[in-house]
MARLO-422013 format. One record per residue (C-alpha): residue in three letters; x negated, y negated, z negated. Coordinates in steps of 0.05 Angstrom, whole numbers, plus 5000, padded with zeros to 4 digits. Example, Ala and Ser with C-alpha at 12.3 -4.5 7.8 and 13.67 -1.06 7.14 Angstrom:
REM residues 2
ala475450904844 ser472750214857 
This chain:
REM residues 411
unk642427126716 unk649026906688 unk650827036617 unk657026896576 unk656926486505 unk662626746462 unk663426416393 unk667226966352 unk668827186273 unk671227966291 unk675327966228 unk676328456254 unk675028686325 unk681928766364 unk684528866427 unk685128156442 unk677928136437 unk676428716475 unk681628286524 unk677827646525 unk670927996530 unk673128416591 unk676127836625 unk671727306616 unk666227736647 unk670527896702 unk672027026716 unk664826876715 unk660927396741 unk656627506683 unk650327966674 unk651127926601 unk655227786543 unk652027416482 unk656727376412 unk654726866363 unk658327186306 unk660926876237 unk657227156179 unk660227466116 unk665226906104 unk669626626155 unk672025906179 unk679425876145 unk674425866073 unk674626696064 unk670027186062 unk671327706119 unk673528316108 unk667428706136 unk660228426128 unk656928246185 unk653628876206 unk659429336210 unk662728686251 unk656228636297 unk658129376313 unk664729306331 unk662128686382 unk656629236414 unk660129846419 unk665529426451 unk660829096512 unk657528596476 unk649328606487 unk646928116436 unk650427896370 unk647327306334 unk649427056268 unk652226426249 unk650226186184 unk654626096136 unk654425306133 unk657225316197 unk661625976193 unk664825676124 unk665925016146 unk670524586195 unk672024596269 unk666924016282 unk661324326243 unk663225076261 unk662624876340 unk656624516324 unk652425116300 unk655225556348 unk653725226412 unk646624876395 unk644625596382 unk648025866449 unk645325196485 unk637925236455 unk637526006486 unk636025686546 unk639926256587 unk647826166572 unk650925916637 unk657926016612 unk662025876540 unk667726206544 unk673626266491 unk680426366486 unk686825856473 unk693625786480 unk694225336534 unk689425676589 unk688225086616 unk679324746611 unk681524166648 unk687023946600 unk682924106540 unk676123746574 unk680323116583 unk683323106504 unk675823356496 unk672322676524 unk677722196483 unk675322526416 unk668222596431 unk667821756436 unk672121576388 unk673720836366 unk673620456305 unk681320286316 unk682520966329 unk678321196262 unk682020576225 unk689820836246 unk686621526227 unk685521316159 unk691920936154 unk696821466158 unk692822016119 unk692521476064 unk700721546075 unk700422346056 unk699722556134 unk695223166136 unk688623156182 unk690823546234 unk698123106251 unk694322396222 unk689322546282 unk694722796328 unk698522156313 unk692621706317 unk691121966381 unk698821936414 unk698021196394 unk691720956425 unk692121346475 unk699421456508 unk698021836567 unk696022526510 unk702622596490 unk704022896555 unk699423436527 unk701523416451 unk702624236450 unk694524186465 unk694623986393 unk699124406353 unk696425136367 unk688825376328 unk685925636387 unk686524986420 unk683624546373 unk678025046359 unk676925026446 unk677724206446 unk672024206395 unk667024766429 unk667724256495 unk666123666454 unk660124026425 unk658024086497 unk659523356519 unk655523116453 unk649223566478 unk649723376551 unk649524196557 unk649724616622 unk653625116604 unk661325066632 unk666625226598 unk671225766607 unk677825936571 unk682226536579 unk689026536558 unk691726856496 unk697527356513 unk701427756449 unk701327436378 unk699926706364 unk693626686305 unk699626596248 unk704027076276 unk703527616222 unk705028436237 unk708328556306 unk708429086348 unk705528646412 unk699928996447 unk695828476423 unk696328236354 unk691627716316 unk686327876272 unk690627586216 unk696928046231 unk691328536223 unk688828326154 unk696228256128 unk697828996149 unk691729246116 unk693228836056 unk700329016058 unk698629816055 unk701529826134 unk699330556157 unk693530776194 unk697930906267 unk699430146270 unk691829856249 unk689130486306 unk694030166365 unk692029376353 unk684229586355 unk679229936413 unk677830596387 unk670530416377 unk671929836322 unk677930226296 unk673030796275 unk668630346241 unk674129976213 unk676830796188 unk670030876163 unk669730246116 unk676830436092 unk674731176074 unk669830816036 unk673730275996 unk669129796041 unk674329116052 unk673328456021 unk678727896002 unk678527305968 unk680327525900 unk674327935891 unk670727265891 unk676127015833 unk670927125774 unk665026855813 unk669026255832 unk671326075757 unk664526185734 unk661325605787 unk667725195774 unk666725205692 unk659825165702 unk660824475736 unk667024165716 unk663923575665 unk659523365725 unk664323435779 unk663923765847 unk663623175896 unk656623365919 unk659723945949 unk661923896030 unk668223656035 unk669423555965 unk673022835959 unk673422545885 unk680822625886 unk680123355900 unk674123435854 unk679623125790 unk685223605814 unk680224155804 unk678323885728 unk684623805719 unk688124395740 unk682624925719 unk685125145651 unk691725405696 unk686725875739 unk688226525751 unk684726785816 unk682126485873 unk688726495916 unk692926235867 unk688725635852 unk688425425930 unk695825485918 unk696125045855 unk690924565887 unk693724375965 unk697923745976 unk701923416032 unk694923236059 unk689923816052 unk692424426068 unk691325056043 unk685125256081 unk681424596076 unk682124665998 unk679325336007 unk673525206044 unk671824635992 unk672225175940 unk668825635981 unk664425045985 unk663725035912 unk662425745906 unk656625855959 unk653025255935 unk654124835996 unk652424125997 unk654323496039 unk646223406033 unk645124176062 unk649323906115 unk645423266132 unk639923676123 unk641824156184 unk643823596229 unk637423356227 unk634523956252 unk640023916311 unk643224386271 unk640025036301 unk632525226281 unk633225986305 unk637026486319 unk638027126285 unk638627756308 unk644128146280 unk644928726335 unk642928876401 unk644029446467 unk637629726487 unk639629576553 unk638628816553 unk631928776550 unk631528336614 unk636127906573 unk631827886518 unk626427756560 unk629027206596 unk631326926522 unk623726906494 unk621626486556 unk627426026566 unk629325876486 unk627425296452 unk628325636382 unk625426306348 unk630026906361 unk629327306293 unk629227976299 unk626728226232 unk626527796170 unk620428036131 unk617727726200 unk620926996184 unk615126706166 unk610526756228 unk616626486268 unk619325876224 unk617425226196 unk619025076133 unk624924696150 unk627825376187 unk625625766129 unk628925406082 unk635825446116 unk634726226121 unk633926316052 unk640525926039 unk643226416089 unk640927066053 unk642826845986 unk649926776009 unk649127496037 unk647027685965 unk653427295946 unk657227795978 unk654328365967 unk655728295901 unk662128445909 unk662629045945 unk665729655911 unk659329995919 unk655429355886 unk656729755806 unk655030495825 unk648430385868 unk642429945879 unk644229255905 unk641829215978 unk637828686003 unk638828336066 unk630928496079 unk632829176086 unk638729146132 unk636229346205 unk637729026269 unk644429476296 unk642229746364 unk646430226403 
C-alpha cells in the first residue's frame, strides 16, 4: 500500500491544493492520501479563517481520505517545531511511504542537500548566526548569511532560501533526516501566485490572495474561480453565515492576557525573548487591536509574523515548558481524527496495526486510549478550541459548543 503524507493549513482550500493533491498522487502511485491539518490557528501566528471542521471538509470532499489535526503548539509555532509535529505524527502511523509538499523550486534533491547542512549544524555556524542577528539582521537572512559563509558551495542555491515554501520543504526533510524516517520526500512545483502575491487573476492564487479578497469585500465570482467547487460551497456557506475569523476578533482577548501579565512579564511564553517581553510593557498603553500592536511591536530583526506568533503565544497560554514538555514525548502521543471517507477503511485498518500512537477517533473516548502525558496535551488542545470558539459570531446568540460534541466529518 502506498500512501501520501501532506502537511497542510487549508486556509482555505484552493485550487493549488486541489493541484498538489491530484499530482502528487499521480508521481507516487499512492492508494491514499492522509492530511495532517493545522487546527484553528495557523503557522504565520493567526487564527484561520474557518475552524478546523469546515477545513477538514474542504480536504475530503476534495480527495483527501483521512484529515488529522495538528495541535495547536505545533500549528502556532515555527517552521522547526511546525515540521516537527507534523511528520512524527505522519512517521509514527506506521503506513506513510511518501511526504509530499509543494515549493518553489521543484527540485528534493537541492532542498535534501541544504536539508543535511542545517540538520547538523555547528557551533561556528550557530556563533556567526548569533553575530549578525546581534547586528539587527532578521532570522531568516542572519541564517541565510551564516550559511553562504560556512558553507560556499549554497550560494549556488541562495533562491532555495528566499521563497516560504522552500524553507517550510527544507525543514519537513530535516524532520525526516532527524527521525531516520522511511518516508521519501516528494515536492511538486508551485505554478500561479507566489504565497505573498496578493489578488491576481492566475488560475492559481495563494491562500493569502484569498484571505485579502475576502477581507477586501472582492466579490463572490473571483473567490468561486480560485477554489474547487466543493470547498467554495463550504466556504459560501460560512459566508451566508457571518462564519470567518481574523485576528482582530482576538484584540480584546489578547489585551486582557497581556494586562493580566504585564508586572510579571511574558518570557515564559515560546519565543518570548526579554527584549520583546519590555517592548510589550512598554508599548501596551498605545494598544489598539491585535494587528496594530504586531505593527507597533516588529523591528529590523523580528518580523511581523514572529511577533505574532509570540503574541499568539501569549494569548493561547503557550509555554517554552509546554514545548519541552512535548519533545519529550517525541512530540506526537496520538493522533486525532478530525474527518474521514468511509471508503478507507483498509487504510484505517492498516493504521491500527502499523501505528505506534492511538488514532483518536472520538474524544469522550480519550481516556481508554491515552496516558496521562497524552491526555494532558489534549486538553491544552481543546481549550484552545474553546479559545476560538469564543469568538465566533454565533458564540453571543447560542449555546457555546464544545469540542466533545463536534463529530468526526465523514463523507
Amino acid at each position: 500500500m502506498k500512501v501520501n503524507g501532506i502537511i497542510a493549513e487549508y486556509n482555505p482550500f484552493h485550487n493549488g491544493h486541489k493541484y498538489q493533491m491530484d499530482i502528487s498522487r499521480q508521481m507516487t502511485g499512492a492508494d491514499y492520501t492522509i492530511v495532517i491539518m493545522s487546527g484553528d490557528f495557523v503557522q504565520r501566528g493567526a487564527p484561520a479563517l474557518l475552524d478546523k471542521h469546515h477545513r477538514a471538509e474542504m480536504a475530503l470532499r476534495c480527495g483527501a481520505d483521512l484529515v488529522l489535526g495538528l495541535p495547536a503548539i505545533y500549528s502556532a509555532s515555527s517552521a522547526e517545531y511546525f515540521s516537527m509535529g507534523a511528520v512524527s505524527t505522519l512517521d509514527k502511523l506506521g503506513v506513510v511511504t511518501h511526504l509530499c509538499f509543494g515549493s518553489e523550486c521543484g527540485n528534493v534533491e537541492v532542498m535534501t542537500k541544504v536539508a543535511e547542512v542545517l540538520t547538523d549544524e555547528p557551533e561556528d555556524f550557530s556563533a556567526t548566526l548569533q553575530k549578525y542577528m546581534k547586528q539587527g539582521v532578521s532570522y531568516p537572512n542572519a541564517r541565510n548569511w551564516a550559511m553562504f559563509h560556512h558553507y560556499p558551495f549554497l550560494e549556488a542555491y541562495k533562491d532555495v532560501f528566499s521563497t516560504p515554501n522552500n524553507i517550510l520543504g527544507i525543514e519537513y526533510i530535516k524532520a525526516l533526516l532527524r527521525r531516520n524516517s522511511r518516508m521519501v520526500p516528494v515536492t511538486v512545483r508551485r505554478t500561479g501566485a507566489g504565497y505573498h502575491d496578493r489578488m491576481t487573476d492566475m488560475e492559481y492564487c495563494s491562500a493569502l490572495a484569498l484571505r485579502q479578497a475576502l477581507y477586501a469585500g472582492q466579490t463572490a465570482d473571483f473567490m468561486k474561480s480560485q477554489m474547487p467547487a466543493e470547498s467554495w460551497d463550504i466556504l459560501q456557506k460560512c459566508l451566508e453565515d457571518s462564519y470567518v475569523i481574523c485576528s482582530n476578533d482576538f484584540s480584546d482577548l489578547l489585551y486582557y492576557k497581556l494586562v493580566l501579565e504585564r508586572e510579571n512579564g511574558y518570557q515564559k511564553y515560546l519565543d518570548v525573548s526579554s527584549d520583546l517581553s519590555d517592548r510589550i510593557r512598554n508599548q501596551l498603553d498605545s494598544y489598539r487591536d491585535f494587528d496594530h500592536f504586531c505593527d507597533l511591536l516588529k523591528t529590523k530583526n523580528m518580523t511581523y509574523t514572529r511577533i505574532s506568533r509570540c503574541l499568539l503565544h501569549i494569548l493561547l497560554n503557550i509555554t517554552q515548558e509546554d514545548v519541552d514538555f512535548c519533545k519529550k514525548l517525541d512530540y506526537a502521543s496520538y493522533a486525532r481524527v478530525l474527518g474521514i471517507r468511509k471508503s478507507a477503511h483498509e487504510l484505517l485498518g492498516a493504521i491500527k496495526e502499523q501505528s505506534s500512537i492511538p488514532l483518536l477517533t472520538k474524544l469522550a473516548d480519550a481516556e481508554k486510549y491515552l496516558d496521562a502525558d497524552a491526555l494532558h496535551m489534549l486538553a491544552q488542545d481543546i481549550l484552545v478550541s474553546h479559545i476560538y470558539r469564543s469568538v465566533t459570531p454565533h458564540f453571543n446568540t447560542r449555546s457555546a459548543v464544545s469540542e466533545y460534541s463536534i463529530p468526526v466529518v465523514t463523507i
